[in-house]
C-alpha positions in Angstrom: 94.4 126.3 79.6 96.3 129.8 78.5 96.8 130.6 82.5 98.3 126.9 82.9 100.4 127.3 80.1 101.9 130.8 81.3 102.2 129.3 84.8 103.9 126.6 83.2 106.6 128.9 81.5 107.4 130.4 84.7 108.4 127.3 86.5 110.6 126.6 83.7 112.3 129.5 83.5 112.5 130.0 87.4 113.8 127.4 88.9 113.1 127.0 92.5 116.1 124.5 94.4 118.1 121.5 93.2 114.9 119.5 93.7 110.8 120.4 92.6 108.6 118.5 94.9 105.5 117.5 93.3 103.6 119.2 95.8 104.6 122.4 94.2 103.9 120.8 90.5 100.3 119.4 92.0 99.6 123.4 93.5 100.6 124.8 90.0 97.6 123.6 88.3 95.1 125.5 90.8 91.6 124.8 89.8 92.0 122.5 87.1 92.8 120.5 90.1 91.1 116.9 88.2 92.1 116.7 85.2 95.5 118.8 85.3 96.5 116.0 88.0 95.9 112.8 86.2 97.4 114.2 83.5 100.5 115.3 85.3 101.0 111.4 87.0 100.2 110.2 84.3 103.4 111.4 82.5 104.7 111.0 85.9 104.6 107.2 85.5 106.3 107.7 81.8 109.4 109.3 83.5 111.7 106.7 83.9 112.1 107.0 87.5 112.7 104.5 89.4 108.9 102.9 91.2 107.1 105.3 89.5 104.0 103.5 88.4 103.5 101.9 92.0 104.6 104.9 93.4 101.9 107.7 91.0 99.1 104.8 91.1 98.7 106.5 94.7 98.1 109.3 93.8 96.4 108.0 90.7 93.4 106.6 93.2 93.8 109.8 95.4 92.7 111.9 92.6 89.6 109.4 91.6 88.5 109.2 95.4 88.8 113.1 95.4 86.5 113.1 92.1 83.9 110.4 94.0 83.5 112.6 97.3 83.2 115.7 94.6 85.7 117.5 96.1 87.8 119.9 94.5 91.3 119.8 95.9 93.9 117.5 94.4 93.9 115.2 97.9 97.2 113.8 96.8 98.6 112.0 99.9 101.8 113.4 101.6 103.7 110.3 100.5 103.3 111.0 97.0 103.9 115.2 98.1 106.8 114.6 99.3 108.5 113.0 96.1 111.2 115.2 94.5 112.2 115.6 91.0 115.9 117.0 90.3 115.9 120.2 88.6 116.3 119.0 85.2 113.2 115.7 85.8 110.8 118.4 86.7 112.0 120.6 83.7 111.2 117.9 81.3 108.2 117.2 83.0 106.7 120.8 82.4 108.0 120.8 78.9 106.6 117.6 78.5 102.8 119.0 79.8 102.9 122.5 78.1 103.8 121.0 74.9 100.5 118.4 75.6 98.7 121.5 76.5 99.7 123.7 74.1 98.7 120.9 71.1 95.7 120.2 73.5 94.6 123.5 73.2 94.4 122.8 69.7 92.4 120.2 69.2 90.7 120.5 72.3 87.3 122.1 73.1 84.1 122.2 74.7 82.2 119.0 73.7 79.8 117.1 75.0 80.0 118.9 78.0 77.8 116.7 80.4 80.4 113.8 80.2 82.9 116.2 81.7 80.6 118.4 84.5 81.4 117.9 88.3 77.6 116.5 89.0 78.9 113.5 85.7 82.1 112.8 87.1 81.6 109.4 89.4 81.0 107.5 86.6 84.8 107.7 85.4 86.1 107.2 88.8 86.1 103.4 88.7 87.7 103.0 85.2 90.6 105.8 86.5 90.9 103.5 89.3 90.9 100.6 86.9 94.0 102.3 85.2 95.9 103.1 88.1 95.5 99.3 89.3 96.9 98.6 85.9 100.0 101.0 86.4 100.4 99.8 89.7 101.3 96.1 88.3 104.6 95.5 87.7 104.3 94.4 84.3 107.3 95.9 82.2 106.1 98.5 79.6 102.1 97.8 81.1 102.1 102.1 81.8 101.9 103.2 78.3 98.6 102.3 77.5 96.5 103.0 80.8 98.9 106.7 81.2 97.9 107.6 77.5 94.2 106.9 78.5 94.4 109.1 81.8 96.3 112.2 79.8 93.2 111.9 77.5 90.6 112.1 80.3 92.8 114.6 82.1 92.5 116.9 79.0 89.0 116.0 78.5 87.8 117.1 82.0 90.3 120.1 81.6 89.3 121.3 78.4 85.4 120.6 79.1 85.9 117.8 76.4 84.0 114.6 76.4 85.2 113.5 73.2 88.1 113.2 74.3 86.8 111.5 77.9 85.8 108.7 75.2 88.8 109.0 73.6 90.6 107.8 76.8 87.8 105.2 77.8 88.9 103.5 74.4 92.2 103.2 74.8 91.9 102.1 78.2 89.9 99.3 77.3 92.3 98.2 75.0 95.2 98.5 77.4 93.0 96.0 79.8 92.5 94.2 77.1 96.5 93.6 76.2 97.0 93.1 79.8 94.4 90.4 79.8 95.6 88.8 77.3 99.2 88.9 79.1 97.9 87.4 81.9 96.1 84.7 79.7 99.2 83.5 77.7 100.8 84.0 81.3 98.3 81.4 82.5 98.8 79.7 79.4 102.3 79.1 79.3 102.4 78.1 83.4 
């Protein structure tokens, strides 16, 4: 994560144009490809920026059907590429992930491995799908819980850390659970 981290730095304090696309953001991470990249949409769909849930939940399901077909590029599709950030959105992004990284480094290390390792991965890809569905629905505040769950995993399969892959299962279940229960009193009151 100390390479991200100094990679981060340097985006920061070398601005590129008026606009970051997030192409350049997603190419950034280099082999942490995963993780680093539902972690970045993740805090993507935080930003408030106009659409962004339905708009990252893309590339939210990109990045899971990259992890089913074991492949190790990010696979985010052009639409979502082609997004720009002004200048001072994509600096507050990348202050926003080094300061996740640099407490993640922190707390953050290799534990129970196997949850993590490429051959272990499918298993997570329907519950990341799970939270990108969850993200995609326009329910107002709904991204919190199911974006805090994916920055978790993201670390987790950065950081080689299934503690904290559980971590994020956890609170994604209780963010479909909340949104169930929404859609209950929802029923409920119709």
């Amino acid at each position: 994560m100390n390479d991200l981290l100094l990679r981060l730095k340097l985006a920061v304090e070398h601005p590129h144009e008026d606009q970051v696309s997030v192409r350049f953001l997603a190419d950034m991470h280099g082999e942490s490809a995963h993780g680093a990249l539902l972690l970045f949409l993740a805090v993507l769909t935080l930003l408030p920026i106009p659409f962004s849930g339905f708009l990252f939940s893309f590339g939210i399901w990109s990045v899971a059907h990259m992890m089913w077909i074991n492949d190790s590029g990010h696979g985010l599709p052009e639409r979502v590429c082609r997004v720009k950030l002004s200048k001072a959105s994509a600096t507050r992004l990348i202050k926003i992930l080094g300061w996740i990284y640099t407490k993640a480094d922190r707390i953050c290390a290799p534990r129970l491995a196997s949850l993590s390792s490429p051959t272990h991965r499918g298993w997570l890809v329907p519950f990341i799908a799970l939270m990108g569905f969850i993200i995609f629905l326009p329910i107002p505040g709904g991204n919190g819980t199911p974006a805090i769950a994916l920055i978790l995993i993201g670390l987790g399969l950065m950081a080689r850390d299934g503690l904290a892959i559980i971590a994020g299962i956890v609170t994604g279940l209780v963010g479909v659970g909340v949104v169930g229960f929404l859609m209950w009193v929802i029923v409920k009151v119709v």
